[in-house]
N, C-alpha and C positions, 0 to 999 in steps of 0.2 A: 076363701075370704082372705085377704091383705092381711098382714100384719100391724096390730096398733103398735108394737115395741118402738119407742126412739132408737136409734140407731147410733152405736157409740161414737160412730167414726165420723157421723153428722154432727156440727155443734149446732145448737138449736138456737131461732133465735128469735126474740120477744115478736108479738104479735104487731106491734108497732115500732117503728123507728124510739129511740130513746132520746130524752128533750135535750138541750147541753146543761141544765143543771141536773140532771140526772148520772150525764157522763163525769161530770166533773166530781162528784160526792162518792164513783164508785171506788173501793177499794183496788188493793189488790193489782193496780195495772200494772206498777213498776215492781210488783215485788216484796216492797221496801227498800228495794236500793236505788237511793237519788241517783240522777243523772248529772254527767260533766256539768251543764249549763247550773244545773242547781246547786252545786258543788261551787260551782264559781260567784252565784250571786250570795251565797251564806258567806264566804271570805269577802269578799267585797263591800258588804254590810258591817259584817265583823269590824271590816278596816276604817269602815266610815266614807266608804267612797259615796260622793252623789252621783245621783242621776242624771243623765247628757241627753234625757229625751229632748228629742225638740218637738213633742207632740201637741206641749200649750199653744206653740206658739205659728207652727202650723195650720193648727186648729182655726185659729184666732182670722191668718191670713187668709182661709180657706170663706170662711163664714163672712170674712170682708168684700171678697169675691161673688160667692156667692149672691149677694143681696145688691150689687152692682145690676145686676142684669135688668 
C-alpha cells in the first residue's frame, strides 16, 4: 500500500489555483522586508512628489476610440 505521508521535499499545493485577492492578503511573501520599488515610493510620498501617471488620460483617449468604430 502507497504511502499517505506528505512529503517534505514536496511543497504542497491548495486544491485550487488561489483567487488574486487571496494572493494579495497573504502574509508573509516578502518577509517583512520591503523592496527597492517600495522603499522608493515611501520617500517620494514622504517628499510630496506627484504622480506622472498618464493613465487618466489615456484611458479617456482609449474609450474615445473605442466608441468611434
Amino acid at each position: 500500500m502507497p504511502s499517505t505521508k506528505p512529503n517534505p521535499k514536496t511543497p504542497s499545493r491548495p486544491a485550487q489555483p488561489e483567487l488574486p485577492h487571496e494572493r494579495d492578503e497573504r502574509t508573509g511573501s516578502t518577509d517583512g522586508v520591503p523592496s527597492e520599488r517600495v522603499k522608493q515610493a515611501h520617500r517620494d510620498v514622504s517628499r510630496g512628489v506627484q504622480d506622472t501617471s498618464r493613465a487618466p488620460e489615456a484611458d479617456r483617449a482609449y474609450q474615445r476610440q473605442k466608441t468611434k468604430r
